[in-house]
VOPA-392451 format. One record per residue (C-alpha): residue in one letter; x, y, z. Coordinates in steps of 0.5 Angstrom, whole numbers, plus 500, padded with zeros to 3 digits. Layout:
N
AXYZ...
//
This chain:
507
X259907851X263901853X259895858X264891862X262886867X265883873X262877876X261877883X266876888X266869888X274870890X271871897X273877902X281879901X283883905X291881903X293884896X294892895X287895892X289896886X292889884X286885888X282880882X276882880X272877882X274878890X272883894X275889900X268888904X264882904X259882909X253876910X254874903X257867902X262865896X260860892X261857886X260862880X256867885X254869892X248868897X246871902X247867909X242864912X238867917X236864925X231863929X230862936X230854939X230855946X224860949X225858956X228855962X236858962X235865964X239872961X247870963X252868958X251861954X258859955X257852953X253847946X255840945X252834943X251828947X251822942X251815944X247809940X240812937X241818943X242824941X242831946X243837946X247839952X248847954X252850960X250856962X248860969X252855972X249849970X248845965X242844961X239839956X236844951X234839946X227842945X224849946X224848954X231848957X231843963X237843968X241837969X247838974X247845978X251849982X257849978X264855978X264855970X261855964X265853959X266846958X271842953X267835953X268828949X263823947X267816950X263809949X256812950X258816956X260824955X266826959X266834962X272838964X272845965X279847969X275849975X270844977X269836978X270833971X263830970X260825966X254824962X251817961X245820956X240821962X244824969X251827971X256824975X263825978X267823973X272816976X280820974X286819978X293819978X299821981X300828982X294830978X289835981X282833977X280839978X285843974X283838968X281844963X282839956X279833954X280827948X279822944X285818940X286812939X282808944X285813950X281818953X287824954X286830958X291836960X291842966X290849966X298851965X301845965X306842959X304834960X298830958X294824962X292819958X287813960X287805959X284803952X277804952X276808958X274814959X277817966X280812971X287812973X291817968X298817966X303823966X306824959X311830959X312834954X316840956X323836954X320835946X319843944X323847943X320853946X316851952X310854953X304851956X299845953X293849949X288844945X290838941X287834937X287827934X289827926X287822923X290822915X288817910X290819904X289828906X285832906X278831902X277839902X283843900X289840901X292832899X296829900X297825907X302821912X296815912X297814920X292816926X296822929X296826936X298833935X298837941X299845940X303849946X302857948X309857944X306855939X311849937X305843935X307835937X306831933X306823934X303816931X303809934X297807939X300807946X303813949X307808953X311803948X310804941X309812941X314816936X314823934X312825927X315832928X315838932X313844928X313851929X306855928X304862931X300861938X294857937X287862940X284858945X282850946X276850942X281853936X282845933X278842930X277836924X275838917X275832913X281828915X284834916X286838923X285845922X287850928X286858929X292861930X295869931X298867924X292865922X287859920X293853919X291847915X296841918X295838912X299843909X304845914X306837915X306836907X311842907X315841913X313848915X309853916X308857909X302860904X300852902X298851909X296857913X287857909X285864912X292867907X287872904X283874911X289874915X290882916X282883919X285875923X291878926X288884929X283882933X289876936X290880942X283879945X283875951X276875952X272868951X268866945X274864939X272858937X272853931X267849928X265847922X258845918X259840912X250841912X251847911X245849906X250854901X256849901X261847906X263851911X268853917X266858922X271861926X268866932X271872934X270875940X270884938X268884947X265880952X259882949X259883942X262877936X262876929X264870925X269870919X266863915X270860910X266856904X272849904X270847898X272854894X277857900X272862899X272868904X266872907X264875914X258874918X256879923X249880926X249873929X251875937X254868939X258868944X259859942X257854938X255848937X251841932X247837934X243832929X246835923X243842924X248848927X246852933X249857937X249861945X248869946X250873951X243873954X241866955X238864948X240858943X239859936X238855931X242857926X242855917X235856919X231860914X232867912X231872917X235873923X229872928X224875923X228881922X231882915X238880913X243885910X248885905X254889905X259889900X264892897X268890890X275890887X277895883X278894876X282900871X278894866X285894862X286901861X290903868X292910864X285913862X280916865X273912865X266915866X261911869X253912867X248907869X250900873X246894872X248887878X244880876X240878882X237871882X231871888X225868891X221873893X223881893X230884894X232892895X239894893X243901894X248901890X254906888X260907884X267906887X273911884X281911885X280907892X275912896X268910898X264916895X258913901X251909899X245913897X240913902X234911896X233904895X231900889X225894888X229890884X226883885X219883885X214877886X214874878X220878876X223876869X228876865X230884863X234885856X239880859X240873855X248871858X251865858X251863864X255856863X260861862X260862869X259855872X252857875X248851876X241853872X237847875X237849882X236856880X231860884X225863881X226870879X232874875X232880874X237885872X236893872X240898869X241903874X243911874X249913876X255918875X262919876X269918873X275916876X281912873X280905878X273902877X268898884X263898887X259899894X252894894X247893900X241889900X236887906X231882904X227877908X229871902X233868898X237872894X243869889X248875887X250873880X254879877X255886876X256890869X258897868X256902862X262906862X264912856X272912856X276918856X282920852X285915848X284908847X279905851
//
């Protein structure tokens, strides 16, 4: 009998290289658990942050007023906006056409478009129509809003040009600035985004221009680039680059000094995509997901969404909303700090949005939920799902038989596991028994690895390990395995050991 052991896929969710050449340390399913630096967590739970005041329609719409020492958290839903600071929405501006608002915080005042109403204004206290004018603009079109350089800049539903402000004024008299003679594949103005580059990225790629830039994303997917400061005098192109079509608006976001945009191809890091000239692997983060990405790209229904949470309590990380239907959304979740890949399903949020530093995000039926938030999903337990890459564990030609299981669990209270082998690339199913493995006051069972040989950090470890050898039978030539937990705790995933016995040959 021969022990093998695996780590756990600290590699994240891949779903790009053949099975039978994927690492060990990835996985082909990853569901609700979140790669991290040599182990996996179980994600954080959510709770319910606002009980009252919005009713059961869609919540379309989170963002953050902040301004001086004010800080509020602003919902838009129903056709209203709320203020949902505290568990008790109240409505600040009513009878409105829309619910999803793209907004700016702009020298203590919050500008809001949405491409169907009036633009509004938030001063920290009241809404207001927003003072915009400019000369062949309907304000009523404006569907996109920021900040760059000193400037507020908005754009239309359907149109290829942007309008930009005076220096230091939100709204006001806009200028026009055409677009549509500078890409050379037309399409209409998607999202944009001011880059501020000083020296790269501070997540994952380096390197940098050293400029405040605009960068502006058409439908065609060609992606403008300028620096300078005035639209008018001093503006220069830095390039125009060919990306596949962006998402939506809410598809751009900052990550660190880097600008990172969903796109049909793919998660793209503008970092990369300047420092190489053009799109290739360097530049596009979500390489390893992209398959699972690009066939969900079609969906036209609202929800896509980026946003990214440095506070996160596992690490940094970047989510991107997937809309499966009008009703019904997963999050693919990116650990920044490894590039790390997992899926979240079970948190049904149709938007997302900070507010003083926590993440929260809006459901279909008139809820925010405050998620990062303990470790239940509302009092309900979080289950894990994964699936390991295969591994012929050095002897592609020999038969291997598979006797007993052991995975290394370190947790706070009590875990539950179900967990079978894997052969030749087919799923034999889960057995319906699940087995205590972490109990209150677990120890250490016949295990003494090196675990600094695995990067894991035992100072924060958590109060019980344990790792059980586990009955189970089948043979095959490729190696993996099937594991599903369900737990009210925190519960770290650390490895996975085989006990297997070689066929003929060399083992």
């Amino acid at each position: 009998m021969v022990a093998q052991t695996i780590p756990s896929p600290i590699g994240g969710w891949n779903r790009r290289d053949a099975l039978d050449i994927m690492p060990p340390e990835d996985a082909v399913t990853l569901d609700n658990w979140f790669p991290g630096t040599g182990k996996v967590v179980l994600r954080r739970g959510y709770t319910e942050h606002v009980t009252s005041g919005i009713g059961s329609s869609n919540v379309d719409t989170l963002e953050e007023y902040n301004a001086t020492t004010v800080r509020k958290l602003l919902a838009g839903a129903n056709g209203n906006i709320y203020d949902v600071s505290t568990t008790t929405a109240s409505s600040l501006k009513s009878g409105l056409s829309a619910n999803r608002w793209e907004t700016l915080n702009f020298n203590g005042s919050m500008g809001w478009v949405n491409g169907t109403d009036t633009p509004l204004v938030y001063d920290g206290s009241s809404f207001g129509n927003m003072t915009v004018s400019g000369t062949g603009l309907t304000v009523t079109n404006l569907k996109g809003i920021m900040g760059h350089q000193s400037r507020s800049f908005f754009w239309e539903n359907n149109s290829q040009d942007f309008w930009y402000s005076a220096t230091n004024t939100l709204g006001g008299s806009l200028t026009k600035f055409p677009l549509s003679r500078v890409g050379g594949f037309g399409g209409n103005l998607v999202c944009a985004g001011s880059w501020n580059v000083a020296g790269g990225s501070e997540e994952w790629v380096g390197g940098g221009i050293g400029n405040d830039l605009a960068v502006f994303v058409m439908s065609s997917g060609d992606t403008i680039v300028y620096e300078g400061d005035d639209p008018a005098s001093n503006w220069n192109l830095v390039g125009v680059y060919r990306l596949p079509d962006p998402l939506d608006v809410r598809a751009i976001i900052r990550v660190g000094s880097d600008l990172v945009i969903a796109t049909k191809g793919g998660v793209v890091s503008m970092s990369g995509v300047a420092s190489a000239g053009q799109l290739e692997p360097r530049g596009v983060v979500s390489d390893k997901i992209n398959p699972a990405l690009i066939a969900k790209n079609d969906l036209t229904d609202p929800g896509w969404q980026l946003i990214y949470h440095p506070t996160y309590t596992q690490g940094r990380l970047l989510l991107l909303n997937i809309p499966n239907s009008t009703e019904d959304f997963d999050q693919f979740a990116m650990n920044t700090e490894t590039l790390s890949w997992a899926r979240f399903v079970d948190m049904n949020a149709r938007c997302w949005g900070r507010y003083n530093e926590n993440l929260y995000f809006g459901t279909t039926d008139g809820k925010i939920m405050k998620a990062d938030d303990g470790n239940t999903d509302n009092t309900a337990n979080i289950a894990g799902d994964a699936e390991t890459a295969y591994s012929y564990f050095d002897a592609r030609g020999i038969l291997k038989r598979v006797s007993a299981l052991r995975p290394v669990f370190a947790g706070t209270g009590s875990v539950s596991v179900s967990i079978a082998p894997q052969f030749d690339f087919q799923r034999r199913g889960i057995p319906s028994t699940e087995l205590t493995l972490i109990e209150a006051g677990s120890t250490w069972e016949n295990i003494t690895p090196n675990w600094e040989d695995w990067g894991t950090d035992w100072e924060e470890a958590l109060s019980s390990v344990v790792a059980k050898w586990i009955a189970s039978t089948g043979v095959g030539y490729a190696i993996g395995a099937r594991l599903r937990v369900s737990t009210a705790d925190d519960i770290e995933w650390h490895s996975l050991t085989y006990q297997l016995e070689p066929g003929q040959g060399i083992f």
